[in-house]
Steps between C-alpha positions, in 0.01 A plus 500: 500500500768771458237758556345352809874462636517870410185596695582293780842663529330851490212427753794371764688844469199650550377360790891579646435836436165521630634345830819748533247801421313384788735479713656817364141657590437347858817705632350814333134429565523704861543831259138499370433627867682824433226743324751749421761301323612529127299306230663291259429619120504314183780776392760473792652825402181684616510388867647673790575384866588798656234398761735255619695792661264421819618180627195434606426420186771238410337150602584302189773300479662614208424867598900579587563506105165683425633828672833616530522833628787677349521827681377537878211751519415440126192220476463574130881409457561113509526181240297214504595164352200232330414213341217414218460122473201354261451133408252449225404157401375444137300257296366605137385247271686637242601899371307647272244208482754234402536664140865463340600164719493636880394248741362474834725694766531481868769718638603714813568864475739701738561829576761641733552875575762639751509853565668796691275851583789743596290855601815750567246770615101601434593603148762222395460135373708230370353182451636199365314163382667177382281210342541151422246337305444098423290316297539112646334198241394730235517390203512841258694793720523845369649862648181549709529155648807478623794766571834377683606734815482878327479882622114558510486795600736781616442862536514813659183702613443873646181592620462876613158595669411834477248771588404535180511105369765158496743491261637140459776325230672216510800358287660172411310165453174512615126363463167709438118405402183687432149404625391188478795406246359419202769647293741618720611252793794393690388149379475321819307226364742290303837417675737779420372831574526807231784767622564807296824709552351886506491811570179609714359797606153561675314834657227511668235759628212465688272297278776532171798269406686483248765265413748444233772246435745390206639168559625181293332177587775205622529224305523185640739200434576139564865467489648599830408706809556874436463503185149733417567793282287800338573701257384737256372213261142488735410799644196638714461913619146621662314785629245485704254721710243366723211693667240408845175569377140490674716403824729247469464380152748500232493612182824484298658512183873421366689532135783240492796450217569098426768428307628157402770381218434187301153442581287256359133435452347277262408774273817754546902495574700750607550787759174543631422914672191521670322840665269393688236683700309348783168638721410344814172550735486299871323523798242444762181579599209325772623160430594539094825518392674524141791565310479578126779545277559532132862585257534545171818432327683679184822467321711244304628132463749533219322656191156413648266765668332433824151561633424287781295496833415364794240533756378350865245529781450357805188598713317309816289528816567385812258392758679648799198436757424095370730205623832448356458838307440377195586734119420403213691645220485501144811596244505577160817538311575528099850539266514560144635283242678521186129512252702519183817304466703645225402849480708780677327512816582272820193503759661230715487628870788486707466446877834691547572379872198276621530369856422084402215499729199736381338189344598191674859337591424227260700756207137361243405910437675757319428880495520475098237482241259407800079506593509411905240495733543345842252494752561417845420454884713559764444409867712529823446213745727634752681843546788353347351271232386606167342248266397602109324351222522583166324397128692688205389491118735575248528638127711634292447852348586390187518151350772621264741494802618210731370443837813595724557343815693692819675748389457536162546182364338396193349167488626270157290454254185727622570808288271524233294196590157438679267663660537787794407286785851425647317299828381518840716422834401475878716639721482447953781661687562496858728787723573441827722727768613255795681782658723815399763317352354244304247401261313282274352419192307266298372534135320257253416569153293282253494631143234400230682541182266617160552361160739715391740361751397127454581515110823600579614248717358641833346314782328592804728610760551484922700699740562506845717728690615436907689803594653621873651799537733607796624876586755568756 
């Protein structure tokens, strides 16, 4: 009773929000006419609305805060004010397939950004991002659930385009991912995002760039708004070059530093120094397309060696020519495990930074000690629709290690025990753009658990995610 109360509660403030979006969205709907105005970007920091200069272009109602001109004659020198506003509803039958006492779950996720873009000139940027996360009904809430009213994000960026190549940095609190964010990710699926206060530097050169950063990953708490820290317990420093080849494809490679105090995994304590090295192939060609990635992973956890890896590929074809231009994709994914428990050596992967949403929202699939392959077919209805259907199997590289659930959580009592087969889940997801400013998304995951997850207390599992998403 207490949980339908709870799900009741949640579907009401959802279906508030969905009608103030709307309404939010039929005063800015007339913009969509307006070829030449600024898109809206997953990573506000990235957009500019100089174009607004012409005020031709300002139609919207909200477009008197979006540019701000700050010196007559100067397009490129203005602020611009915005808003980030995602609702996600929730139900899971239960995390981490009901093992260790958690129960079915219906809650109502929410996300609130508020930024300010201040461009002093072409070459200066200071941007500032405040966020206020809430997790409403849930009954187990952690840091990347929910995040009282914080500083997400707040730096200072030069850009310098030359003759010869761009030079850009940035400094202060800030976000960054890589490809298609396996590993490193500003984690946009869960609730609270991932932030990193850093030091960043890029060049690039024709077909060349090359990018390096130090930075120390925030850390987020519970307690009271403005209260997220880093410091030089957890630490994170890349470098990176990148390279267009045969056209426009990438091919790419970075070495990263991780650092952490006090880790723990089931099979090592202490401060845990990783090297890790990372390759990375993606592209397009007639109708294919692919992106293939691999990283090994060296160091220490205490007194314990590491040798780990991790690996992933994603390839498909899409029928541009047929109806509803269908692709069907397959993916194929695998992380070591810890074979020997005991010895000297861990071989448990660590995702570093993954982005909560490679696999499915439903948080069932770790990138550790993992076999994955996922089929799927995706079809677009309408220009703005995009409907996918997925099957994934699942093992576990070793059966000496758990199975680990999103991150990198291992699973009770699986360690050791049973067979590989970990179980098989179907996955249908639904995106849908109703206009510049807003849209929408539905997800539903069924998971098949194996035997090894059944002996230890595991039961088949459900999820379903409702999620609208406003930008202003």
């Amino acid at each position: 009773m207490l949980a339908t109360s709870r799900m009741a509660r949640a579907l009401t403030t959802t279906t508030a929000t969905a009608a103030l979006l709307a309404v939010l969205c039929a005063t800015s709907a007339r913009a969509e006419d307006a070829a030449a105005r600024p898109a809206i970007r997953s990573n506000r920091w990235q957009e500019d609305w100089s174009a607004l200069a012409n005020p031709a272009l300002r139609t919207a109602l909200f477009d008197p805060i979006k540019y701000i001109p700050l010196q007559q004659g100067a397009p490129q020198s203005y602020v611009s004010f915005g808003m980030t506003l995602r609702e996600r509803f929730e139900s899971l039958d239960a995390a981490g397939f009901g093992i260790g006492g958690t129960k079915p779950d219906q809650h109502l996720l929410q996300r609130l950004q508020i930024h300010a873009d201040a461009h002093l000139n072409e070459n200066w940027q200071l941007f500032v991002q405040l966020e206020d996360d809430r997790a409403f009904g849930k009954a187990s809430v952690t840091s990347v659930d929910q995040d009282p009213l914080d500083l997400r994000l707040a730096f200072l960026a030069y850009v310098n385009p030359t003759e010869k190549g761009t030079f850009k940095a940035r400094v202060g609190r800030q976000d960054f991912d890589f490809d298609l964010q396996r590993f490193v990710s500003s984690r946009d699926g869960p609730n609270v995002r991932q932030s990193f206060d850093a030091l960043w530097a890029d060049w690039e050169s024709g077909p060349w760039r090359f990018i390096g950063f130090v930075s120390q990953p925030v850390q987020y708490k519970l307690v009271r708004p403005f209260d997220d820290t880093s410091n030089g317990q957890f630490q994170f420093h890349t470098l990176r070059v990148e390279r267009q080849v045969l056209g426009t494809n990438e091919l790419s490679s970075y070495y990263s530093y991780y650092q952490r105090d006090n880790a723990r995994f089931l099979d090592a304590a202490g401060n845990e120094q990783r090297h890790v090295l990372d390759i990375r192939f993606a592209g397009k060609l007639a109708g294919f397309d692919w992106d293939l990635e691999a990283m090994g992973q060296a160091g220490s956890v205490g007194a314990k060696q590491i040798r780990a890896w991790g690996a992933g590929a994603r390839a498909g074809y899409t029928f541009a020519d047929v109806g509803w231009q269908p692709r069907v994709g397959l993916q194929l994914d695998g992380a070591s495990g810890d074979r020997h428990p005991g010895d000297s050596r861990i071989e448990t992967f660590n995702p570093l930074f993954p982005n909560g949403y490679y696999f499915s929202l439903a948080g069932f699939t770790g990138y550790t000690n993992l076999i994955h392959l996922k089929p799927s077919l995706t079809v677009k209805p309408a220009a703005d629709l995009s409907v996918m259907a997925a099957i994934g199997l699942q093992w576990r590289a070793t059966t000496a290690d758990a199975v680990y659930v999103q991150p990198n959580v291992a699973v009770a009592g699986t360690a050791g025990q049973g067979s590989p087969w970990s179980g098989v889940y179907a996955q249908l997801r639904a995106d849908y753009r109703f206009n510049a400013n807003l849209t929408g998304a539905v997800e539903a995951v069924h998971y098949e658990i194996g035997d090894t997850l059944r002996r230890a207390g595991g039961h088949d599992s459900d999820y379903i995610g409702i999620e609208l998403k406003y930008a202003l």
